[in-house]
Structures are given as structure tokens and as C-alpha cells.
C-alpha positions as CSV (number, residue, x, y, z in Angstrom):
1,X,-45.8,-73.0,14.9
2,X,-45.5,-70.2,16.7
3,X,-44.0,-67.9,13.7
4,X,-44.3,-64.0,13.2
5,X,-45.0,-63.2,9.6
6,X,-44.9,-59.8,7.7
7,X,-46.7,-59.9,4.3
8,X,-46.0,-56.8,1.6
9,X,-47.8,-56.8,-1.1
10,X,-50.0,-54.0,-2.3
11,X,-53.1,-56.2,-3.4
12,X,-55.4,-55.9,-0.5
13,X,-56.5,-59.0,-1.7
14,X,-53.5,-61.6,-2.1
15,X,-52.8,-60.0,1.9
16,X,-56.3,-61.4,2.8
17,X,-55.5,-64.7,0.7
18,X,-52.0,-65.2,2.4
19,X,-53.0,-64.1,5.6
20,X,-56.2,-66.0,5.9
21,X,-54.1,-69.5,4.7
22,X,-51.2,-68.8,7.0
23,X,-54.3,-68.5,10.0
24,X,-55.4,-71.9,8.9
25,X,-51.9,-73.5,8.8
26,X,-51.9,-72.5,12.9
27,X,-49.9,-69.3,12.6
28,X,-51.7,-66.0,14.8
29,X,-49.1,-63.9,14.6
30,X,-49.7,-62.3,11.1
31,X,-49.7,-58.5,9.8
32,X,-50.1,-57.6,6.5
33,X,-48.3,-53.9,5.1
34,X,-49.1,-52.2,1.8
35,X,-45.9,-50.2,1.0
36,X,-42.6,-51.6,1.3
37,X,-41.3,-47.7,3.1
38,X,-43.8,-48.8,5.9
39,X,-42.7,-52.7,6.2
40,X,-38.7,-50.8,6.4
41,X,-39.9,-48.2,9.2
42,X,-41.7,-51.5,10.8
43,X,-38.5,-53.6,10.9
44,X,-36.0,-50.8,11.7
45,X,-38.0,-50.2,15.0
46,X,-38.0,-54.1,15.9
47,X,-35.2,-56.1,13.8
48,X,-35.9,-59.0,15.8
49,X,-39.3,-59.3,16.0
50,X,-40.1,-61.2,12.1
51,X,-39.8,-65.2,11.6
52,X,-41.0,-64.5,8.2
53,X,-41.3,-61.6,5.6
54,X,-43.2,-62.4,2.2
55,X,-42.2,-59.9,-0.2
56,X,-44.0,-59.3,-3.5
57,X,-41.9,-57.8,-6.3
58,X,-43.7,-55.4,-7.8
59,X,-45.1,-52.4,-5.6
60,X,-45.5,-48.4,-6.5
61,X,-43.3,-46.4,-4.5
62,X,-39.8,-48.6,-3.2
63,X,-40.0,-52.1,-5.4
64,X,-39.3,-55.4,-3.7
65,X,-36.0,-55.2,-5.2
66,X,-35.3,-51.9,-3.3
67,X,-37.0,-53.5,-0.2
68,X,-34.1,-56.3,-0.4
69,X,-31.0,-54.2,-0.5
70,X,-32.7,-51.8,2.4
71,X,-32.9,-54.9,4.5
72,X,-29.3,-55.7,4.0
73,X,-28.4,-52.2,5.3
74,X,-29.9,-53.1,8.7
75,X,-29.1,-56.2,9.1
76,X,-32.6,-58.4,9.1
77,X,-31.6,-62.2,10.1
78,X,-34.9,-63.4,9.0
79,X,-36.5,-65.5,6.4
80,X,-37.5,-63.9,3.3
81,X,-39.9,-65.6,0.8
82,X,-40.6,-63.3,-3.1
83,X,-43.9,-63.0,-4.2
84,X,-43.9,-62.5,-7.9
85,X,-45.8,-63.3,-11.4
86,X,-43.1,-61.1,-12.9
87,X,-40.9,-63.0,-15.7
88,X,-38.1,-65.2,-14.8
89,X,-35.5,-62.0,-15.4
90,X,-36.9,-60.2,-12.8
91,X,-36.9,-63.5,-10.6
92,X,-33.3,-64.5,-11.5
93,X,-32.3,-60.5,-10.4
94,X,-33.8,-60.7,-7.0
95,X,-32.4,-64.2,-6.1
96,X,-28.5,-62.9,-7.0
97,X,-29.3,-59.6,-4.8
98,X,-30.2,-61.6,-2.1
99,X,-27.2,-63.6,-2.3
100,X,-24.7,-60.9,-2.2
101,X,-26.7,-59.0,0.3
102,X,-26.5,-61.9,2.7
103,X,-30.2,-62.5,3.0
104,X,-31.6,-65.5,3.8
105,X,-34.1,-65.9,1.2
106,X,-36.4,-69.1,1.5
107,X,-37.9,-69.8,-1.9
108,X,-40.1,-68.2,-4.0
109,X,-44.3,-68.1,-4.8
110,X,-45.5,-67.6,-8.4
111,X,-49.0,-66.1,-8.8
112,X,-51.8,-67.5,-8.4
113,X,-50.7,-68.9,-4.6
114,X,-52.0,-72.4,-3.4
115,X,-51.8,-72.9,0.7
116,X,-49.6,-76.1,-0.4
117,X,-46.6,-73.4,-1.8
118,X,-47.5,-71.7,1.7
119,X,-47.1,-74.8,4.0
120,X,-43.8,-75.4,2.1
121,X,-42.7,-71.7,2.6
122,X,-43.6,-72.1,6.3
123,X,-41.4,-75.3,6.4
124,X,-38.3,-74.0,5.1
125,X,-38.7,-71.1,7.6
126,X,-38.4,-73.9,10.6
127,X,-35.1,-75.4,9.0
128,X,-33.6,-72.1,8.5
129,X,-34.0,-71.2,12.1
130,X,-31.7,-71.8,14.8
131,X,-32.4,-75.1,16.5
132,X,-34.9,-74.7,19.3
133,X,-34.3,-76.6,22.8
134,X,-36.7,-78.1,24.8
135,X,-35.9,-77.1,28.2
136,X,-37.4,-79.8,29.8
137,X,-35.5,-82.4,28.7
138,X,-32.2,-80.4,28.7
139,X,-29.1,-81.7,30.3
140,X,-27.6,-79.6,33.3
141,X,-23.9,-78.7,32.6
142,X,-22.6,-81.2,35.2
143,X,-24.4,-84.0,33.1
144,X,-22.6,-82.8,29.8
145,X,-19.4,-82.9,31.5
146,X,-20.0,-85.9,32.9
147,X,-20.6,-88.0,29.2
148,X,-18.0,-86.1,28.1
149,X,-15.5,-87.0,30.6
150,X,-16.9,-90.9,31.0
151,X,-17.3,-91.8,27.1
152,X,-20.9,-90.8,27.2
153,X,-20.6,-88.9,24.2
154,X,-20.4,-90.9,20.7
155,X,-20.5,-90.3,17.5
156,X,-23.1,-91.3,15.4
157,X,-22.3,-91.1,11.4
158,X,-24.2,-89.9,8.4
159,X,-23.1,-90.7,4.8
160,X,-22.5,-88.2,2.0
161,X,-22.8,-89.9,-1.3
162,X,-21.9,-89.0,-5.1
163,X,-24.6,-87.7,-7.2
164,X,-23.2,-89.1,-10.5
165,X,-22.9,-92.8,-8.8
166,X,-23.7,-93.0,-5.7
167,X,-20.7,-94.4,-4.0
168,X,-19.8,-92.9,-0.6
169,X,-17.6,-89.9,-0.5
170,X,-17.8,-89.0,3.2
171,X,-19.2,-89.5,6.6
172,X,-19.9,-87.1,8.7
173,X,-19.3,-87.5,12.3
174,X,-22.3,-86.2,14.6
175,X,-22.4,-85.4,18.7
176,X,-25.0,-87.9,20.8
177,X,-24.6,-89.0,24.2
178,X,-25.6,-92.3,25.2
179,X,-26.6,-91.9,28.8
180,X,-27.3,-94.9,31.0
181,X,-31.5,-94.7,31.8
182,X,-32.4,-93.8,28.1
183,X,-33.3,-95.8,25.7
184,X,-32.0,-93.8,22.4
185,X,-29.2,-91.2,21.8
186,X,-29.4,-87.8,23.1
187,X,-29.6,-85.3,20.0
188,X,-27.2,-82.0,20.3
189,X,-30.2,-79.8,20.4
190,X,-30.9,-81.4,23.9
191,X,-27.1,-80.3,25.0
192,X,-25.3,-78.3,22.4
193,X,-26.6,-75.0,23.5
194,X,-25.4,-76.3,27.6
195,X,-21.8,-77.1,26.2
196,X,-21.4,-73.7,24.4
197,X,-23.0,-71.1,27.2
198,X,-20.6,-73.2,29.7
199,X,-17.6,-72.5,27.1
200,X,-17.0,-76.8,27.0
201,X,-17.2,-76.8,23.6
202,X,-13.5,-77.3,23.0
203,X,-13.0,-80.5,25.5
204,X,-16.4,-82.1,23.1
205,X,-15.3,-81.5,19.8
206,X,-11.7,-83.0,20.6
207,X,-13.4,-85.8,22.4
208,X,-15.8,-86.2,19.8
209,X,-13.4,-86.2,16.9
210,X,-10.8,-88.5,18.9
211,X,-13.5,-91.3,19.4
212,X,-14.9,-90.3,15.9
213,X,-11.7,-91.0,13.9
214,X,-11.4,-94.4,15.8
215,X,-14.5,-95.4,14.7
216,X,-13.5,-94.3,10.8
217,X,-10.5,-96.4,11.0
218,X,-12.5,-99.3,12.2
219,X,-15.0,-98.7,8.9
220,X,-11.6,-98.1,6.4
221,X,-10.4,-101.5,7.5
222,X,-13.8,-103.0,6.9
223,X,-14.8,-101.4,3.9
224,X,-14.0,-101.8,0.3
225,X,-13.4,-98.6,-0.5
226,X,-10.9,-96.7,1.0
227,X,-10.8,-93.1,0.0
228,X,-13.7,-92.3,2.0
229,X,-13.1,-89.0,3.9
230,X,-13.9,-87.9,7.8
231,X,-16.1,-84.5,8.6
232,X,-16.9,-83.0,11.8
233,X,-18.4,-79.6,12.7
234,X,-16.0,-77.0,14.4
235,X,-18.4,-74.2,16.0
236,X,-16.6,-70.5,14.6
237,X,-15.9,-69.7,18.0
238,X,-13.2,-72.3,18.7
239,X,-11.3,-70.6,15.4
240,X,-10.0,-68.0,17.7
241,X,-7.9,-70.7,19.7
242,X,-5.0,-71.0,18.0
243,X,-3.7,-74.3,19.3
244,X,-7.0,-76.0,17.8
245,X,-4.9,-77.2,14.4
246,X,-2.5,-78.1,16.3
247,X,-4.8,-80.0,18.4
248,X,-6.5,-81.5,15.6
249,X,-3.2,-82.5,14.0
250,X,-2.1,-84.9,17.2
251,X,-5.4,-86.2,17.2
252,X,-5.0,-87.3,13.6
253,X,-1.4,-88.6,13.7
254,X,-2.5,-90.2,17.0
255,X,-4.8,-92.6,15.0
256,X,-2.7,-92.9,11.9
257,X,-5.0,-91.2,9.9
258,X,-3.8,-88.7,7.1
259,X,-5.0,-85.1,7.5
260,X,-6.1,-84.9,3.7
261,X,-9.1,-87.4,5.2
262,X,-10.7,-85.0,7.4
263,X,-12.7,-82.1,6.8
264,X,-13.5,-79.2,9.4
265,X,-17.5,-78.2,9.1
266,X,-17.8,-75.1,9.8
267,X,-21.5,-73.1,10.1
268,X,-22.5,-70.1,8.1
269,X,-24.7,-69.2,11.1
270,X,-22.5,-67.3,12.7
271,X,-19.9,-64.9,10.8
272,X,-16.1,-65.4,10.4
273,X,-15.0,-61.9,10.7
274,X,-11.7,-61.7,12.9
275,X,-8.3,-62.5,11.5
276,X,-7.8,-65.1,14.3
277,X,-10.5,-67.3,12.8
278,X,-9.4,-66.4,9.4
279,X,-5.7,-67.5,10.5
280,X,-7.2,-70.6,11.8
281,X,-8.9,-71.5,8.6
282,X,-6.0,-70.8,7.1
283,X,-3.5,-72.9,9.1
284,X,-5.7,-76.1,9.2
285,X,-5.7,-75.7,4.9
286,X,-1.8,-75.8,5.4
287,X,-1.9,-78.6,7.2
288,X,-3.6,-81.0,4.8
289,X,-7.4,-80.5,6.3
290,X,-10.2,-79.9,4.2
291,X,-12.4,-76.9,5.3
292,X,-15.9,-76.7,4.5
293,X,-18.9,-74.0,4.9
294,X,-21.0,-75.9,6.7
295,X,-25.2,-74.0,6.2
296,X,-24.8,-72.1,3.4
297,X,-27.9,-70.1,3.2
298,X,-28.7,-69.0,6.4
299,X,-26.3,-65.6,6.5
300,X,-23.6,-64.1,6.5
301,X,-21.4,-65.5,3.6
302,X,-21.7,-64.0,-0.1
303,X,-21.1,-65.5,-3.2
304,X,-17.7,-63.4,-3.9
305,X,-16.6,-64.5,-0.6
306,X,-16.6,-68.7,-1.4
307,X,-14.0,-67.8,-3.9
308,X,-11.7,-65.6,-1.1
309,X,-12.2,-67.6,1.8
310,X,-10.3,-71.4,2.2
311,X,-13.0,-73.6,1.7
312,X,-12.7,-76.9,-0.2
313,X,-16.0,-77.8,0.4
314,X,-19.7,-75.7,0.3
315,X,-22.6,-77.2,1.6
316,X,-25.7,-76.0,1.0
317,X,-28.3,-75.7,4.0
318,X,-31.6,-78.1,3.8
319,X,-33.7,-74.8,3.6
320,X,-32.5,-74.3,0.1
321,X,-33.0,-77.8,-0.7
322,X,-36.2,-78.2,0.6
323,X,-39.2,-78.8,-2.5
324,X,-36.3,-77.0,-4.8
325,X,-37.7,-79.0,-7.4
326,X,-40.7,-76.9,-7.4
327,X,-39.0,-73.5,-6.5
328,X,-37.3,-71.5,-9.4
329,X,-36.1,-69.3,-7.2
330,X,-33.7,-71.7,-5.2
331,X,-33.1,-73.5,-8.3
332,X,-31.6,-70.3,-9.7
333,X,-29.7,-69.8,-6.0
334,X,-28.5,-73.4,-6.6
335,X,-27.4,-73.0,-10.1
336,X,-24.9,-69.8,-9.5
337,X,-23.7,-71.3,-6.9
338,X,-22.9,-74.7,-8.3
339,X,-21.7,-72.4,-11.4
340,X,-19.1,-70.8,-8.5
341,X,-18.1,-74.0,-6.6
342,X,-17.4,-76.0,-10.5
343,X,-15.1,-72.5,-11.3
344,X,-13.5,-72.5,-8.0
345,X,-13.2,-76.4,-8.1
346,X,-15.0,-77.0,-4.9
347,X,-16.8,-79.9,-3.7
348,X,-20.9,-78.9,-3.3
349,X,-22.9,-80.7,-1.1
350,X,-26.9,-80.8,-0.8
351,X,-27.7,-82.1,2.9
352,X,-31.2,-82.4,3.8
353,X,-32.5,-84.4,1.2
354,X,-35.7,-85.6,1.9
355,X,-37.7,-86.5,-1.0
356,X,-37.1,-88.5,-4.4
357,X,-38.2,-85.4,-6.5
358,X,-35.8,-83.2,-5.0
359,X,-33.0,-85.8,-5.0
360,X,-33.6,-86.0,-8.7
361,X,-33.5,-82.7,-9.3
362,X,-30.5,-81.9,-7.2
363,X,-28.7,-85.1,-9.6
364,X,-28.3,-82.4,-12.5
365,X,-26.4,-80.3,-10.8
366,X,-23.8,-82.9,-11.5
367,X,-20.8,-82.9,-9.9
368,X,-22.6,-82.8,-6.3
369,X,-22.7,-85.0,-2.9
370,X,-25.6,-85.6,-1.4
371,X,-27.0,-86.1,2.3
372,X,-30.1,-86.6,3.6
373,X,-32.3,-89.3,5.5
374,X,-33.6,-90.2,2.2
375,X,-30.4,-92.1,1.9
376,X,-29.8,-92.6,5.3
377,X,-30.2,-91.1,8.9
378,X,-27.4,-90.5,11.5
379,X,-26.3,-94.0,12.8
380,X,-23.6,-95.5,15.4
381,X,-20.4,-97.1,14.0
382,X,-21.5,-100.9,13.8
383,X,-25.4,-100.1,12.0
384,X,-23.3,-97.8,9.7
385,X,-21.1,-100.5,8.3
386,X,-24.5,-102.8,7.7
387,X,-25.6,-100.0,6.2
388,X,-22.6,-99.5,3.5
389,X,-22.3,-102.9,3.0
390,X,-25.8,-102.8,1.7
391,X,-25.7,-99.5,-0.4
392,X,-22.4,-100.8,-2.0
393,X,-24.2,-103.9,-3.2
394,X,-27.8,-102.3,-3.8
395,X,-26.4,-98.5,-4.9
396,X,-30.4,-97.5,-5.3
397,X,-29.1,-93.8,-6.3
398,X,-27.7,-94.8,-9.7
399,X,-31.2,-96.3,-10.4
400,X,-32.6,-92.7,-8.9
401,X,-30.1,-91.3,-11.1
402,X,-31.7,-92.9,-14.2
403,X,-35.2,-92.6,-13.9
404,X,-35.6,-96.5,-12.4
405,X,-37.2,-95.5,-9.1
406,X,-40.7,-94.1,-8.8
């Protein structure tokens, strides 16, 4: 991993400990700081330049606490993980400053620190980041047109199921592009980033979205249950194009499918700030679509704002969800915000899910969807009606549920 990683703390000795654990788990880029006015004058001087901060609560001179909200003010985009062995008051109070300062706070390490907490800290820190490419195995722009003009690009669908009982609630359309020569999908992360620097974003979500509600009208008409909703991520950008509900709409009526099935994903990684995008939002909510805030966790979105903006739908991003069975920290982050979306009646979504402990824990914060390849990966029309088929007759989640699964 080739993270950067500020630790504050004023024990000369827990900076040895985490530095020293963070060199065995591969990472060289390290420093440690003893005051948190020096880590500020650090970071205002290079914003960018931190994967990672690990902050410890309690210091002489500015707190952690005062650390947080100075962060806010200048805008720093990166993880933050608390150090503390401070009671669960003091915890609680730092996790709802970071929420309405738009931080993106990772998790939390109580004292004494094992390099197992570390690892998972370093973990979360990957997921919250932006998706890396691999520019070697990039597709040129020409080649992204190309599958999207020729029927290259598919959707492949991933299932969102109830918490309290397991039954399927939505599926989420995703981009691939099956190009002839390779012998599995093409992910986004190999041509997302192509389509949005060459502004074709537009012409692939409304390709994407016309093949994907196809494809959901072929599974409502071979699927028991019918009230099974559509979902498929809008980047913020296209907001400001006004003719994109309208769009949408045809699309929709096109394929005699009503608009109160489909839900617009849209990411918290970028901000919705002008009124265009706002209008947007606003106009597709008139129009019967659901709207949902696709990443929550990763910026830009406080808590007061999920009651003022349109959503129907929160989701919460896989770097909150991530060992949050083990992490009081993002359990309290869950909690107020499952507290919020129950108040504002708003569907909450965990996606990420990974492992049974988490997916158990994540179960009390009943009502909630869940998502995640623990329950299934990302899969073409045809393997995702086998797979249905089998979870409606299996349904392994309400044995989860109940404590039947170990």
C-alpha cells in the first residue's frame, strides 16, 4: 500500500508503537507529530499530501476534538481514524463532530492498540479512497465508445436484500463491458474514469439504464415477487443537464416500467452544491423516481442535510461498514444516522457487507437493506435469476438473522 500516514498523539511511545506496526503492514511513508497546532500548520501547507491521519483525543494544548473542527475549516478530504481510551462520552462527541463537519472519519482504536485494529484501519482507508485505475489495462476512449455504441456495455446486477427477512428489495444495475477477446467483464474502474474525462458519461448511463430496465422486466416476469425496485448510479455531474429526467422518464415509459421502480444513485463523493443539480434532484422526486445518496461517509453531506435534501434512500459507504461490529465509533456513526433516516422515513442501506459478524450486527439496526458479496456479487441477468430463485427458496439471512449460522 502505498499510503501516507500522519500520527498525533503525544505519547512518544504509542507513535513508536503505531509507526513501527504500520512499517510492518508495508506502509514507508509514515511521520509521527506530537501537538495537534503542528499536525494543523503540517496539513495547511500540503492538504493533499495525507491518505491517513490517526488522531488521539486527548493532547495538552488544542485537543483532538479542536484538531477535528480545525480540519473542517480547511477542507482535509482524508481519512481520519480517533485514538482514544477516553469514555464512551467523549467517543460518542467526536464521532457527531465529524459528521457535521463532513469528515470522513474511518473507525476508531481503543487503547491498548493490537496491529490487527491497525490492518483493519488501513483497510477502511483503501475503500474510502477514490477507485484507483490501472493504466495498463485501461480502455482508450475510441474502445469505450465503441461498446457503448455496439451493445458492449451490460449491466451486471447486485441484490439488495431486507434485514428483517431477507427477501429482495432491489437490484442495483452496474456498468461492465463485455468485449470480444476477454474472457470476463470489464469492471468500471478499468473505463469509468475514460468515459467521464471524455464527457461520455451521459450517452452510458442512458445506454446502460435502457438495456438495464430490459433486463429488470425480463426478471419481474420471472420472479415471484414483483415489487422489486431498479437502481442505477447517476454521476452529480450529469444533474446539471436538465433534460436528464426527462430522459430518464422516456426511457421508463419506453419499457413499461413505472417510475416509482427506479431509484437514481447518486455519490456523496463529489458535492451537490449548484441549484441546477438541486433542481434536478428535485424534478426526478416529482416525477415518481426514488433518489438515493449513494457513499455516505466519504464527504461532503451532513447529517442536517439528509433531512433537507430529496433523498428517499441513504446508503451508507462499505468504509463505515467495514469490522463495525468491532468499532464503537462507527457503530455510534451508524446508530444517529439510522436514528435520522427512521425520523425522516428513509430507506438505509449497508453495502459492502463482507463478513457474517458484521452482517449480524448491521441486522439490529432493523429496518435496513443490505448489500454485499456476502450475499451475492455483481452478476449478468440470466446467473441473477438462478440466483433469486435460490435465495427465495433457501433465504440463509433469516437463519443469520436468528443466530442459526455460525
Amino acid at each position: 500500500m502505498d499510503l501516507k500516514v500522519m500520527i498525533v498523539d503525544d505519547s512518544s511511545a504509542l507513535r513508536r508503537y503505531l509507526s513501527a506496526s504500520l512499517n510492518e503492514l508495508g506502509l514507508k511513508k509514515v511521520i509521527q507529530v506530537d501537538r495537534a497546532t503542528k499536525a494543523l500548520e503540517i496539513l495547511r501547507n500540503d492538504i493533499d499530501g495525507y491518505d491517513l491521519l490517526m488522531i488521539d483525543l486527548h493532547m495538552p494544548g488544542m485537543d483532538g476534538l479542536e484538531l477535528l473542527q480545525e480540519l473542517s475549516k480547511i477542507s482535509f478530504r482524508g481519512a481520519i481514524a480517533i485514538i482514544s481510551a477516553l469514555e464512551q462520552k467523549v467517543i460518542s462527541f467526536a464521532a457527531e463532530i465529524a459528521q457535521e463537519e463532513r469528515l470522513k472519519v474511518i473507525g476508531s482504536i481503543r487503547k491498548p492498540i493490537s496491529q490487527v485494529q491497525v490492518k483493519t484501519l488501513l483497510d477502511r482507508t483503501v475503500l474510502s479512497m477514490a477507485t484507483e485505475t490501472d493504466e495498463l489495462t485501461c480502455l482508450t476512449p475510441k474502445e469505450v465508445i465503441t461498446a457503448t455504441r455496439n451493445g458492449q456495455l451490460i449491466p451486471y446486477f447486485q441484490p439488495i436484500v431486507s434485514g428483517v427477512n431477507g427477501e429482495i428489495r432491489i437490484l442495483e444495475a452496474l456498468a461492465r463491458i463485455d468485449k470480444p477477446g476477454h474472457t470476463s467483464a470489464i469492471t468500471p474502474k478499468q473505463f469509468l474514469h475514460v468515459a467521464e474525462s471524455n464527457s461520455l458519461m451521459m450517452d452510458i448511463t442512458e445506454v446502460l439504464l435502457d438495456r438495464a430496465l430490459a433486463d429488470y422486466s425480463t426478471f419481474i416476469a420471472h420472479y415471484p415477487t414483483k415489487n422489486i425496485k431498479l437502481s442505477i448510479n447517476v454521476p452529480p455531474e450529469l444533474l446539471l443537464r436538465k433534460d436528464l429526467p426527462n430522459n430518464f422518464l422516456n426511457l421508463v415509459i419506453k419499457h413499461g416500467v413505472n417510475p416509482h421502480q427506479i431509484i437514481v444513485e447518486v455519490t456523496e463523493r463529489t458535492a451537490i452544491e449548484n441549484s441546477t443539480q438541486f433542481g434536478t434532484l428535485n424534478r426526478l422526486r416529482i416525477q415518481g423516481f426514488g433518489v438515493a445518496l449513494d457513499d455516505y461517509g466519504t464527504g461532503f453531506t451532513n447529517l442536517n442535510q439528509l433531512k433537507d435534501f430529496p433523498f428517499t434512500e441513504i446508503k451508507l459507504d462499505r468504509s463505515l461498514i467495514h469490522h463495525i461490529s468491532d468499532d464503537r465509533l462507527l457503530q455510534i456513526i451508524s446508530d444517529s444516522i439510522a436514528s435520522i433516516t427512521r425520523q425522516e422515513k428513509l430507506s438505509l442501506v449497508a453495502e459492502g457487507i463482507d463478513n457474517l459478524m458484521d452482517l449480524q450486527f448491521l441486522i439490529c439496526l432493523n429496518p435496513i437493506l443490505l448489500q454485499g458479496y456476502l450475499i451475492c456479487r455483481p452478476k449478468p441477468i440470466e446467473s441473477i435469476l438462478t440466483w433469486a430463485h435460490s435465495w427465495n427458496r433457501q433465504n440463509p439471512l433469516k437463519k443469520a438473522a436468528s443466530g442459526q449460522i455460525h
